[in-house]
Every structure is written in structure tokens, then in C-alpha cells.
Backbone as CSV, one residue per row, in Angstrom:
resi,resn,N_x,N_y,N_z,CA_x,CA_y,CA_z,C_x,C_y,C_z
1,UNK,22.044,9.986,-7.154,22.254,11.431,-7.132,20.904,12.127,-7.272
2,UNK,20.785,13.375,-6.412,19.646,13.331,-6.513,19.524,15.516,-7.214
3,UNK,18.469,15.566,-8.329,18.478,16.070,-8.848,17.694,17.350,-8.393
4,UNK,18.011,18.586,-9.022,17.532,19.761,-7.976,16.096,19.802,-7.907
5,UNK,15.447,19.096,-9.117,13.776,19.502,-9.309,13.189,18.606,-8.529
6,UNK,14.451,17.632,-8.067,13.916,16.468,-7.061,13.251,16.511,-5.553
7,UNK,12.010,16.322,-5.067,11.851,16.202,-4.516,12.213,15.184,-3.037
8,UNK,12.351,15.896,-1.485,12.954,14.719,-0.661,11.386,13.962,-0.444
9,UNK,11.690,12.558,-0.154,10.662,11.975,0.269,10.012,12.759,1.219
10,UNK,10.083,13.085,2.030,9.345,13.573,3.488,8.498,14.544,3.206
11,UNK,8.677,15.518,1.765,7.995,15.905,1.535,7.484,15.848,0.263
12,UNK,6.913,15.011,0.369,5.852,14.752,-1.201,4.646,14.894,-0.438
13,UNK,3.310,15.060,-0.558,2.342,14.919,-0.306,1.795,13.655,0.227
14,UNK,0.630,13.666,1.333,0.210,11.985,1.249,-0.651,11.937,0.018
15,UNK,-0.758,12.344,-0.843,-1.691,11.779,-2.015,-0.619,11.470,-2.862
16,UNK,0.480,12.151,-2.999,1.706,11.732,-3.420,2.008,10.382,-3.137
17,UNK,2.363,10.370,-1.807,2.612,8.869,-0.962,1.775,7.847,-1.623
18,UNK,0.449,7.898,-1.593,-0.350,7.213,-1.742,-0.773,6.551,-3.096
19,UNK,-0.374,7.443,-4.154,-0.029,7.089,-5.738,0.896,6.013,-6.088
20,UNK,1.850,6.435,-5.343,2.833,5.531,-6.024,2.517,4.750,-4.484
21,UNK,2.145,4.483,-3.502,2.051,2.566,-2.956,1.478,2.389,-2.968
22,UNK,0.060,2.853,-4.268,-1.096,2.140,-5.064,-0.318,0.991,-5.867
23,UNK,0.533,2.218,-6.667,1.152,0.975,-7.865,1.968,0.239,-7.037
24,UNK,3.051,0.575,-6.229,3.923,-0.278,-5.747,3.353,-1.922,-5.196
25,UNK,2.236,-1.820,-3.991,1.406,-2.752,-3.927,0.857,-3.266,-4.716
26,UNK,0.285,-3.000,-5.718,-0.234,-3.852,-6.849,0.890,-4.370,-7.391
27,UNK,1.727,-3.551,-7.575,3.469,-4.294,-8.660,3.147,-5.347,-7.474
28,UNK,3.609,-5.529,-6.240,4.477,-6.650,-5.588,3.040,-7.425,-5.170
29,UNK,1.924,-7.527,-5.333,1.137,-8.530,-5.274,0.608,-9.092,-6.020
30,UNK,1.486,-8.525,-7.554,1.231,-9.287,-8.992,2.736,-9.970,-9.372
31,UNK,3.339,-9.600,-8.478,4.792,-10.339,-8.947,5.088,-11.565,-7.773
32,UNK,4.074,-11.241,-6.555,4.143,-12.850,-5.415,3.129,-13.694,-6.194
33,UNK,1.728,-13.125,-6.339,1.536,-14.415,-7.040,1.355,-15.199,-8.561
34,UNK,2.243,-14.677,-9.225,3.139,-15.206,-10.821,4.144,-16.202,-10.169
35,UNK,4.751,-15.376,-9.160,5.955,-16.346,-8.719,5.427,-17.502,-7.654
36,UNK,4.648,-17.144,-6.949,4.175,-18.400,-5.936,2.938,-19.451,-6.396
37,UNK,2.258,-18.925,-7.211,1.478,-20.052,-7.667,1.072,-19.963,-9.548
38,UNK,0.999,-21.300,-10.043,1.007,-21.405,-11.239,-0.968,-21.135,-11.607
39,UNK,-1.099,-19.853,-11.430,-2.798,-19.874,-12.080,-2.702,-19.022,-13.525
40,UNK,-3.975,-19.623,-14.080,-3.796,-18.890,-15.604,-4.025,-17.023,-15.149
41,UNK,-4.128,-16.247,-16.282,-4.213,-15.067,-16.350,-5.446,-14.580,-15.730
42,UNK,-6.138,-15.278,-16.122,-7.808,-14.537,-15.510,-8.373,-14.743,-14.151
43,UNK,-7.423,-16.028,-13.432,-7.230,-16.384,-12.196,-6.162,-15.275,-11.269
44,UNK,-5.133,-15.001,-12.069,-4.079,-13.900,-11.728,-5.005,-12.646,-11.389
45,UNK,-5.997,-12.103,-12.270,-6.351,-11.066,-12.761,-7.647,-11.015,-11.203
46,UNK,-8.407,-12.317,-11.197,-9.210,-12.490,-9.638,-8.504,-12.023,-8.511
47,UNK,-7.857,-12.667,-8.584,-6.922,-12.751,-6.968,-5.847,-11.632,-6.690
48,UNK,-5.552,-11.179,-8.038,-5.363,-9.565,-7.397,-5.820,-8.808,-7.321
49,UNK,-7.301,-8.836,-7.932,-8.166,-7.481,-7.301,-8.591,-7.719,-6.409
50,UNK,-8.814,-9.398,-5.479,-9.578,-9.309,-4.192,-8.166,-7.874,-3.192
51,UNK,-6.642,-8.115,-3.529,-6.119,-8.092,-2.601,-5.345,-6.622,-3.205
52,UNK,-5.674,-6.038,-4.072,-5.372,-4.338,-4.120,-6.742,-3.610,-3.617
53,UNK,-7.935,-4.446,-3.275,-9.076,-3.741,-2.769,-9.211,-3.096,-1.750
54,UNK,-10.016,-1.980,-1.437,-9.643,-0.579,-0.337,-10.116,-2.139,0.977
55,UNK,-11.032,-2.731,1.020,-11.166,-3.527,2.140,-10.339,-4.266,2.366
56,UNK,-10.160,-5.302,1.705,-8.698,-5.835,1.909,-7.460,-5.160,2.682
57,UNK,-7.018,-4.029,1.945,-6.524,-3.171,2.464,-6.339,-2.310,3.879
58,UNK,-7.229,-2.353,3.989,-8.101,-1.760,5.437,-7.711,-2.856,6.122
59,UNK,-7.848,-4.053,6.118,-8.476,-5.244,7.077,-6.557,-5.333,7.662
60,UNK,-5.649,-5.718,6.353,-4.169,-5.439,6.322,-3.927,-4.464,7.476
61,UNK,-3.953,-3.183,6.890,-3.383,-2.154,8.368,-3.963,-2.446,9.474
62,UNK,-5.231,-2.930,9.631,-5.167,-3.827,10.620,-4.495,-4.539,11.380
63,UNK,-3.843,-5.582,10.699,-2.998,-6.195,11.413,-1.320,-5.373,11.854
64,UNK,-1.219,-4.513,10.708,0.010,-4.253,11.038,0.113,-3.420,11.774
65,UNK,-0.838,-2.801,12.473,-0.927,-1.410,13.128,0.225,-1.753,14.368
66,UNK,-0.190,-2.807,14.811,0.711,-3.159,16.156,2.250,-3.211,15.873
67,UNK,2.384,-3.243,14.931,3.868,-3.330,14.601,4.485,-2.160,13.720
68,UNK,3.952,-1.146,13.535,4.588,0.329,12.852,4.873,0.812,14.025
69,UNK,6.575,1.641,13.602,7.060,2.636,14.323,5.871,3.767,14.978
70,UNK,6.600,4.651,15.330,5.781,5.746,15.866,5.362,6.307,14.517
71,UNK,6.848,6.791,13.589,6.988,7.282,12.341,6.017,6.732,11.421
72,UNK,6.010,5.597,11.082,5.220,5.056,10.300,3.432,5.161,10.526
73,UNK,2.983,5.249,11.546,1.934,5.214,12.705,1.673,6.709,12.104
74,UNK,2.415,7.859,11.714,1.997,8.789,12.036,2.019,9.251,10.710
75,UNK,2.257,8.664,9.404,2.821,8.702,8.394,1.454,8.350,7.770
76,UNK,0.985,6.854,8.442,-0.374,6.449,7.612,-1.681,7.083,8.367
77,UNK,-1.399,7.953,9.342,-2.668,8.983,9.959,-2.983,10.107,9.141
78,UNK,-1.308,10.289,8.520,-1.391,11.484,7.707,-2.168,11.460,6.317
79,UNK,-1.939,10.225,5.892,-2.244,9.736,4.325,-3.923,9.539,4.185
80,UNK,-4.245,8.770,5.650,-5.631,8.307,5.469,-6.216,9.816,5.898
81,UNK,-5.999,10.658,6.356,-6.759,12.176,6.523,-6.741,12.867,5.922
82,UNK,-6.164,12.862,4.531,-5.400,13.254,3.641,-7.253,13.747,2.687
83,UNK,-7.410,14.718,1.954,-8.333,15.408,1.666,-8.661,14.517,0.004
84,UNK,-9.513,13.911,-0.365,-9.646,13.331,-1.648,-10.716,13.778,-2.012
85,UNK,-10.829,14.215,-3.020,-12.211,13.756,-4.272,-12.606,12.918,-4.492
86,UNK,-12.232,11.958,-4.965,-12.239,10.204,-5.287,-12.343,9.734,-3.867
87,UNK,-13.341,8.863,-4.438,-13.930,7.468,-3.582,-13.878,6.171,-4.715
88,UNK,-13.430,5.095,-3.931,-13.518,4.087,-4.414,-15.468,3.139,-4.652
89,UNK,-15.221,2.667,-5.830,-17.043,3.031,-5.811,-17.508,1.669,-4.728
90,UNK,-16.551,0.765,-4.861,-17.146,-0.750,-3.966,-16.456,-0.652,-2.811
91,UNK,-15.894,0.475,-1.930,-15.562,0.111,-0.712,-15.923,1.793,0.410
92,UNK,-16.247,1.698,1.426,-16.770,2.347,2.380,-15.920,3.467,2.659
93,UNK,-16.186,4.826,2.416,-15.477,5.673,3.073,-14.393,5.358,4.114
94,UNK,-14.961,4.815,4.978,-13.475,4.120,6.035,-12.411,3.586,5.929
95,UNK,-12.992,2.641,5.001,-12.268,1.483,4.324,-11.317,2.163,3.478
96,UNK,-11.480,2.940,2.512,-10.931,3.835,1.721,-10.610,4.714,2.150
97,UNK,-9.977,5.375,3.210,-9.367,6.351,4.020,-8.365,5.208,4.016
98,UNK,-8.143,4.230,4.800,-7.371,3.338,5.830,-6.642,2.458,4.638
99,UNK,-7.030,2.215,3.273,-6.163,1.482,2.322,-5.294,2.698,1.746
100,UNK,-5.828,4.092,1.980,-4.938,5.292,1.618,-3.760,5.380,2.024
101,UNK,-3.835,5.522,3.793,-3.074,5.319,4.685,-2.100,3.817,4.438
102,UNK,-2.465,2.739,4.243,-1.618,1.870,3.868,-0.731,1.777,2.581
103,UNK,-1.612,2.369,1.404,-0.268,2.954,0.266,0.764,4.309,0.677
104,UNK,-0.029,4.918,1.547,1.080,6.209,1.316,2.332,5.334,2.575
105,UNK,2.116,4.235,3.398,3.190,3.490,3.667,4.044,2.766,2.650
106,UNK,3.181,2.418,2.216,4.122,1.330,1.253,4.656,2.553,-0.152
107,UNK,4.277,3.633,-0.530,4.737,4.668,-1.249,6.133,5.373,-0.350
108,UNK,5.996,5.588,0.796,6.663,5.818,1.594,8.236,5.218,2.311
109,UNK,7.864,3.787,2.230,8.965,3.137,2.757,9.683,2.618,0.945
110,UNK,8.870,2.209,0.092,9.950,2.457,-1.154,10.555,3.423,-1.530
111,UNK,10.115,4.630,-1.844,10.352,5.962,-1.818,12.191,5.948,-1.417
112,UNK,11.962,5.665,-0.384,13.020,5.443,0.749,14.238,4.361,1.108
113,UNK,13.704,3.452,0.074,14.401,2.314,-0.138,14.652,1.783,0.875
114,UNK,12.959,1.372,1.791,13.503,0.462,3.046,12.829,-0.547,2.641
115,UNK,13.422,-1.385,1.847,13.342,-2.774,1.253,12.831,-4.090,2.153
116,UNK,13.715,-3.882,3.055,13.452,-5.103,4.312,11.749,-4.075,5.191
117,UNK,12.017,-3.563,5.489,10.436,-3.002,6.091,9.378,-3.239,5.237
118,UNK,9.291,-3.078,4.126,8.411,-2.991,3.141,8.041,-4.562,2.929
119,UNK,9.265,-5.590,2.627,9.263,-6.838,2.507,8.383,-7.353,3.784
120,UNK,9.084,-6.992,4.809,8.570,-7.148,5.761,6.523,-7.292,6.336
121,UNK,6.566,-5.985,5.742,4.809,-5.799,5.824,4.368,-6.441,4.836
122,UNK,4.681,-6.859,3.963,4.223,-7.437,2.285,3.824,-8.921,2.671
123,UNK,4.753,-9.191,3.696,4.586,-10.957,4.078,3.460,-10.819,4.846
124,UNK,3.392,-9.896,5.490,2.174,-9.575,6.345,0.540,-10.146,5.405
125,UNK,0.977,-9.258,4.120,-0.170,-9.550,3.727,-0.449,-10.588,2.816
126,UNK,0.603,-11.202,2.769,0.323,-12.449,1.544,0.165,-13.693,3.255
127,UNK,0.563,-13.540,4.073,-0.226,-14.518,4.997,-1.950,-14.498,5.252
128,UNK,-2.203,-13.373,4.766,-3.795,-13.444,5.066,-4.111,-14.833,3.725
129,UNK,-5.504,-14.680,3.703,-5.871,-15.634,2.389,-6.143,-15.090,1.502
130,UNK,-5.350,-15.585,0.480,-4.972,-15.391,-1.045,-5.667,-16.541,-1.363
């Protein structure tokens, strides 16, 4: 049920978008690898910052570009053009536009509860190297 102060997805902001599929991506690439491989904490703690990093990130929409809707396509144009203050201090203006654009997707398609899409792109990125 959705409440009057509630906002619809479609319109939250892309910095909006992009907040929450900061955390969302970090949640689900700290909960694949707890569950897929047995490394201690400080090994956990490596291997998910290579892969919440704006390059990393970047390199990701990469691949998936070929496979987003129009919607989606036009969703992460919006996010990565999206006006910031903040820069990430170890990754390139570009780079950090384009991992923007890839959270305000993944902020976007949870938001929305498209579970299988989201799953979908997530495998995307746990096939790169972890």
C-alpha cells in the first residue's frame, strides 16, 4: 500500500535512483560472495571494494549496454548526466558518471520490484572476475 507522502518510482530523482543502487549493489555483491565463496572477512572486505568501484562499474554497463530496454537505456543516460558535487576520489570523471548511471538502474529496477531483471544484470556482473 502505498502511502500519500510516498513517492512513485518514476519520479524520484536520478541521484535518488542512484543512492539507493549504491547500497542495493553493494547489499547483493556482499551477499553473492558470503554465499559463493568461503573467504575470511578482510578477503570479503578486498573483493568487494574491487567490485562496488566507479571503474568496475563503468567497465559492467559496459557489457550490459547491449542488452537494456530502450527504458532502461534511457534511465541510465539520465542518472549518469545527472548534476553531482561529489566525485569519487580513485576513479575518473567518466568512470564515475557511468557507475552513476548503473546504480540509478539497479536503484531503479528494485525500486520497482523487477527482481528477475535486476537478478538478471547482477549475474552479469559476478561473471566478470571476482
Amino acid at each position: 500500500m502505498q502511502n500519500k507522502s510516498e513517492k512513485k518510482v518514476e519520479f524520484l530523482s536520478a541521484s535518488a535512483l542512484s543512492f539507493v543502487g549504491d547500497a542495493v549493489f553493494s547489499l547483493l555483491v556482499r551477499q553473492h560472495l558470503c554465499l559463493k565463496y568461503d573467504y575470511k572477512s578482510g578477503e570479503l572486505t578486498t573483493r568487494s571494494a574491487r567490485l562496488v568501484c566507479a571503474k568496475f562499474q563503468s567497465a559492467v554497463l559496459s557489457k550490459i549496454e547491449p542488452i537494456l530496454t530502450e527504458e532502461e537505456s534511457e534511465l541510465v543516460k539520465r542518472c549518469r548526466n545527472a548534476n553531482t558535487k561529489s566525485m569519487a576520489k580513485n576513479a575518473s570523471p567518466a568512470d564515475y558518471h557511468r557507475a552513476s548511471g548503473l546504480e540509478g538502474l539497479v536503484g531503479f529496477l528494485h525500486l520497482n520490484n523487477k527482481t528477475d531483471r535486476l537478478n538478471q544484470i547482477m549475474d552479469i556482473v559476478f561473471e566478470q572476475n571476482i
